[in-house]
C-alpha positions as CSV (number, residue, x, y, z in Angstrom):
1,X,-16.8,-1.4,-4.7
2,X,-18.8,-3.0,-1.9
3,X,-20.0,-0.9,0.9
4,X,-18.7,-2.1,4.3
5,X,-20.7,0.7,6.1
6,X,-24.1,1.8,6.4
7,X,-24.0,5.5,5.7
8,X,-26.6,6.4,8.5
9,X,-24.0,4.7,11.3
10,X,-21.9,6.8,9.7
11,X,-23.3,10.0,9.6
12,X,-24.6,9.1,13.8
13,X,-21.0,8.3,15.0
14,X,-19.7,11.1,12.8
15,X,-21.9,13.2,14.7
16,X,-21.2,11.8,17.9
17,X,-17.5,11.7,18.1
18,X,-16.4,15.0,15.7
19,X,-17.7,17.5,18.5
20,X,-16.0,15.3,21.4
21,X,-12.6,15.7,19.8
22,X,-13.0,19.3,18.9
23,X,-14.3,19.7,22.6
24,X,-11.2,18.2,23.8
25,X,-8.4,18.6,21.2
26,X,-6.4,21.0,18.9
27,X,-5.3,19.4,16.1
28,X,-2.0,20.6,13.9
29,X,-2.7,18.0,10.9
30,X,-0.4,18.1,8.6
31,X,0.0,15.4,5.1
32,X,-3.2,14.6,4.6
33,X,-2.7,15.0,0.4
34,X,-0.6,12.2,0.7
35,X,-4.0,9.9,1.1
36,X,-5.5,8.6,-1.9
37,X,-9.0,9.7,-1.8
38,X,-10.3,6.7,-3.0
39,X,-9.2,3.3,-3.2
40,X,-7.8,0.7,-1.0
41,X,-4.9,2.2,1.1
42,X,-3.3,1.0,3.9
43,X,-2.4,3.2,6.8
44,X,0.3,2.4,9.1
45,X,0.7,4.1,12.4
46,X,2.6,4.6,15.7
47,X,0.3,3.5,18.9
48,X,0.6,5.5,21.6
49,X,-2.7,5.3,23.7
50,X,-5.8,3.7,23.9
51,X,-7.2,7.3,22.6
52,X,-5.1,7.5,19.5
53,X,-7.7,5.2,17.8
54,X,-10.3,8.3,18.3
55,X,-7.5,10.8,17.1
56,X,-6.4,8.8,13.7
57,X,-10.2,8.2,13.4
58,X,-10.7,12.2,13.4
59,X,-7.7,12.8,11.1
60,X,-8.9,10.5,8.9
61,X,-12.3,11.5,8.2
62,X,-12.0,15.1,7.9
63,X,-9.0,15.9,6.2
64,X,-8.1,12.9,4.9
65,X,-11.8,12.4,3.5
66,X,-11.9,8.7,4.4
67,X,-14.1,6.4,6.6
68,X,-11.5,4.7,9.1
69,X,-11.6,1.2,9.1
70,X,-9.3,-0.9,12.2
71,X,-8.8,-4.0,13.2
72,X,-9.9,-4.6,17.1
73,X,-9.2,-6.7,19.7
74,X,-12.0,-9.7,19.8
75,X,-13.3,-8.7,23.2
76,X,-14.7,-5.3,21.7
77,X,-17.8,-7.1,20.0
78,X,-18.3,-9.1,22.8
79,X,-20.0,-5.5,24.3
80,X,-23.6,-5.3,23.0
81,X,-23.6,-1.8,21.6
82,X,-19.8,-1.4,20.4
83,X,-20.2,-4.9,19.0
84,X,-23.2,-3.3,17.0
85,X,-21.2,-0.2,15.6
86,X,-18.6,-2.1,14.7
87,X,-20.0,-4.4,12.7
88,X,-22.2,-1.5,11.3
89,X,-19.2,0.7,10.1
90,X,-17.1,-1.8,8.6
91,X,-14.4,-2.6,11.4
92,X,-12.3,-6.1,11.6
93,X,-12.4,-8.2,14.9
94,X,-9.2,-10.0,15.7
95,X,-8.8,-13.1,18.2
96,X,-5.0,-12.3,19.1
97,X,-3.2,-15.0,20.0
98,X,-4.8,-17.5,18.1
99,X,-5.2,-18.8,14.6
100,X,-8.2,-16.5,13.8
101,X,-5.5,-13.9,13.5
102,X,-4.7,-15.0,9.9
103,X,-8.9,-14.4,9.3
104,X,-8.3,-11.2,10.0
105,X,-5.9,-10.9,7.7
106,X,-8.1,-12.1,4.9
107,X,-11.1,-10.0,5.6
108,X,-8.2,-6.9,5.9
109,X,-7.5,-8.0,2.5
110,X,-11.4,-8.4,1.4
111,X,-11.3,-4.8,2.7
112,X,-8.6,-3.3,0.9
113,X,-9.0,-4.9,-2.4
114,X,-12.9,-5.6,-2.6
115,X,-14.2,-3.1,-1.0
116,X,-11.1,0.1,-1.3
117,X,-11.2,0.9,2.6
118,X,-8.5,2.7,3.7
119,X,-7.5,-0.1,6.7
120,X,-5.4,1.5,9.8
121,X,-2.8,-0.9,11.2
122,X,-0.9,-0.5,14.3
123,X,2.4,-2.3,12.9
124,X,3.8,-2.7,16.5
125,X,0.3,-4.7,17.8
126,X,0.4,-2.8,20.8
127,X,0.7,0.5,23.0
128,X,4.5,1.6,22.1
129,X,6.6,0.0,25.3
130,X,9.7,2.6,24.5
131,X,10.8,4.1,27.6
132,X,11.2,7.4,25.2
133,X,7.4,6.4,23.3
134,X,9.0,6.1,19.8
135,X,7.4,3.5,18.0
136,X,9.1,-0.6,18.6
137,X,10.3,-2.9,16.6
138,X,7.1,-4.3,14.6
139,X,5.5,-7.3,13.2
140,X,5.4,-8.4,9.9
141,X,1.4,-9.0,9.0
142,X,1.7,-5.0,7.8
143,X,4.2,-6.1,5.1
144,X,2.7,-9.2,4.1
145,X,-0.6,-7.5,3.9
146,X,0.9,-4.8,1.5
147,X,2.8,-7.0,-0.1
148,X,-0.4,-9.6,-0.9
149,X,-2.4,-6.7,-2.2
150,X,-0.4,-4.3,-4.0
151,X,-1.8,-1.6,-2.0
152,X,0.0,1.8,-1.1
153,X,1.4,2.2,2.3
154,X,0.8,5.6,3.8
155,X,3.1,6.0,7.0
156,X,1.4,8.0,9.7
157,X,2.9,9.5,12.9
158,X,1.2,11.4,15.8
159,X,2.2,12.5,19.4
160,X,0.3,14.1,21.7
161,X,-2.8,11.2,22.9
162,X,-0.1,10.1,26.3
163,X,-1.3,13.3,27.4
164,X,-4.9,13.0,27.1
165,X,-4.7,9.1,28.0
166,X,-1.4,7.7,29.4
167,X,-0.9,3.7,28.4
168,X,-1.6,1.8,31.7
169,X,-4.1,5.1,32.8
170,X,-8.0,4.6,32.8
171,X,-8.8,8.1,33.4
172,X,-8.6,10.7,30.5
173,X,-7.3,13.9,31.5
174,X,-9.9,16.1,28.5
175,X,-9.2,19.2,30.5
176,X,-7.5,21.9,29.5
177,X,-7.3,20.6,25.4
178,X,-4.5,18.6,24.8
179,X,-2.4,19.6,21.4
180,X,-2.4,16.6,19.4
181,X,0.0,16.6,16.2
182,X,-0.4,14.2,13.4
183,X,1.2,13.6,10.3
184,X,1.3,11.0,6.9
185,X,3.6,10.8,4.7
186,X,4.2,9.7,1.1
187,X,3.5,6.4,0.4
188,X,6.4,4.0,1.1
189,X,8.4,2.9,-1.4
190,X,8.3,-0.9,-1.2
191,X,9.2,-1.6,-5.1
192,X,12.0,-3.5,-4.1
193,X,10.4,-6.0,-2.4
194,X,7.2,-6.8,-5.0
195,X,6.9,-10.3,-6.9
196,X,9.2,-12.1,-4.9
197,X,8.2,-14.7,-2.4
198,X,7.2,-13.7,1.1
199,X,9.9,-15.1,2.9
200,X,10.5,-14.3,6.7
201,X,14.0,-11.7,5.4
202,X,11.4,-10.0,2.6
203,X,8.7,-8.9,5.7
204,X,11.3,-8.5,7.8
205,X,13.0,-6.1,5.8
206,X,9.7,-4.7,4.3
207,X,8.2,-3.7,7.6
208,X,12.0,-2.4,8.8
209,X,11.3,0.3,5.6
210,X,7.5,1.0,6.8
211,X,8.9,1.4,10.4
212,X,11.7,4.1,9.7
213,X,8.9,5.9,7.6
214,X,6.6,6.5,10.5
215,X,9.6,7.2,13.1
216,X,10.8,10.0,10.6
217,X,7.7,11.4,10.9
218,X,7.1,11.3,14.4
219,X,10.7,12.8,14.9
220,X,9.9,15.5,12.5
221,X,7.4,16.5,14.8
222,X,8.8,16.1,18.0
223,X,12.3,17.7,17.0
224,X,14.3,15.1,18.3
225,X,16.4,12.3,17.3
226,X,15.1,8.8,17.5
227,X,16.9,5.8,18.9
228,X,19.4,4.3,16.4
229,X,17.7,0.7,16.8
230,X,14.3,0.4,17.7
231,X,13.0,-1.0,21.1
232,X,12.5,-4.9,20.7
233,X,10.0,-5.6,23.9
234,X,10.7,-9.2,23.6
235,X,13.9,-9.1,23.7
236,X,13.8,-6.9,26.6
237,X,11.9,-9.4,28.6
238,X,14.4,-12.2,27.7
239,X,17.5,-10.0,29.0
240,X,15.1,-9.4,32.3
241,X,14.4,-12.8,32.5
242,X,18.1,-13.6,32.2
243,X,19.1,-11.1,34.6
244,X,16.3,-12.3,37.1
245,X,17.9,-16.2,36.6
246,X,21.3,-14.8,37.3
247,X,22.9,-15.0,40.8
248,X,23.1,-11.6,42.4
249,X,26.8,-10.5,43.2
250,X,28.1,-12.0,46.3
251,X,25.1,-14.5,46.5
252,X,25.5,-17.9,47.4
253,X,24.6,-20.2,44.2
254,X,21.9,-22.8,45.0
255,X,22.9,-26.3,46.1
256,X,22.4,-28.5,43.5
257,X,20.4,-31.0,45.6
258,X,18.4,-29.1,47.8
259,X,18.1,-25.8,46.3
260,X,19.1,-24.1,49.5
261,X,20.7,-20.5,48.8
262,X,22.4,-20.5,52.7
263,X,25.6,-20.7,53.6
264,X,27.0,-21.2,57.4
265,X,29.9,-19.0,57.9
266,X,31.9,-17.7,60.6
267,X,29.8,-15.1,61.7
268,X,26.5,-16.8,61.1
269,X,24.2,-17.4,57.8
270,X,24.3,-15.2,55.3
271,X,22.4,-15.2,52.2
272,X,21.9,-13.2,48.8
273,X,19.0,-11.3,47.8
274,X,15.7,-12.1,46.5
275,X,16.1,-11.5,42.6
276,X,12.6,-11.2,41.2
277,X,11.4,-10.9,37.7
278,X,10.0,-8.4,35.8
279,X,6.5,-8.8,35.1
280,X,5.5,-6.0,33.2
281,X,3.1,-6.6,30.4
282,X,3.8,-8.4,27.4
283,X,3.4,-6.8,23.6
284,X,0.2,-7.5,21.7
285,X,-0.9,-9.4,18.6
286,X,-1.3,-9.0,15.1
287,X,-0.6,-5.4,13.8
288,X,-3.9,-3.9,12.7
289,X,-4.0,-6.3,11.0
């Protein structure tokens, strides 16, 4: 097997980022046999905060004796120093949004079948959008990328990093230690789905199964019963849009020729409210990968 990593960026990082978490976490890890020890493997995981990547990273490397490799957003190695750690332990860049995103997807696969990294993907491509933070509907790259390679599929679930770093928050909150519970399961059974063509339906329904894996998890831990369909943020932005095209009740439609929303009447001018659109962020790209 190739090494992706030089072992003293390893060991320096290790060193470096091991005592933070301690400092300012306690961990109740739980399914860590379930990780091969060796081998390509690839972890798929609920995203909850821009700190989870530090948490799974933590999990990963001391009980699940693995080095973590993730894909990350392009714009990381653009920063001098991060750029340099990156490409010293082994991690993927991905431009999302753009054609590079199926590179990614080959060095992933480099990764997982050349090298035997154990390769964390965030299957939803983005910071969970649930209003309840149970993991979204999720793209398919996670499926094809198991599917391409043969690899096992190790679900993994946490909850606890929204209250060390809240999605849309820049500032941590270290203090007291926050309890942060993770959890992987057995690898997912995708049998069904191996040697026949990748179609759209086959990733579809492959990443559905990968999907309810990690959300069983994550209920397990939370004691609580999940949302029978998963949130779909685009097609929550389609209904807003829809409802944001839609005349308000009792507003006066728009004149076809002038686009004029008034009305004289009786009384005066009257006129219906201002119906603006949601603009809340849209989802990410490629699951990692």
């Amino acid at each position: 097997m190739a090494q992706r990593e030089k072992r003293w960026v390893k060991l320096v990082v290790a060193s470096i980022v091991r005592p933070i978490m301690t400092a300012v976490t306690k961990v109740d890890w739980r399914g860590q046999e379930n990780i091969p020890r060796e081998g390509g493997v690839i972890l798929a995981a609920n995203h909850l905060s821009m700190a989870d990547p530090l948490t799974i990273a933590h999990y990963l490397y001391v009980a699940g004796h693995r080095w973590p490799t993730f894909t990350a957003k392009e714009g990381v190695f653009r920063i001098p120093v991060v750029r340099a750690v990156a490409n010293s332990t082994g991690q993927i860049p991905v431009k999302r949004g753009s054609t590079d995103a199926v590179k990614a997807l080959d060095e992933a696969e480099k990764a997982l079948v050349r090298d035997g990294a154990s390769v964390i993907i965030y299957p939803e491509g983005t910071c969970t959008r649930d209003p309840g933070l149970w993991p979204m509907a999720a793209k398919t790259g996670v499926a094809r990328l198991a599917l391409s390679t043969g690899v096992p599929v190790v679900p993994l679930a946490h909850w606890g990093e929204q209250n060390l770093l809240r999605y849309g928050t820049k500032r941590p909150r270290l203090f007291p230690r926050k309890r942060i519970q993770m959890t992987a399961g057995p690898p997912v059974d995708l049998s069904a789905y191996r040697d026949r063509p990748l179609t759209a339906t086959v990733l579809k329904d492959a990443t559905a199964d990968i999907m309810r894996a990690i959300t069983a998890l994550q209920a397990e831990i939370r004691g609580e019963e999940p949302p029978a369909v998963p949130f779909d943020p685009r097609q929550a932005r389609q209904e807003r849009l829809a409802t944001a095209d839609d005349p308000a009740p009792g507003a006066t439609p728009p004149d076809p020729a002038t686009g004029d929303t008034t009305a004289q009447g009786a009384a005066g001018t009257t006129g219906g409210p201002d119906a603006a659109p949601d603009t809340a962020p849209a989802d990410g790209g490629p699951a990692r990968p």
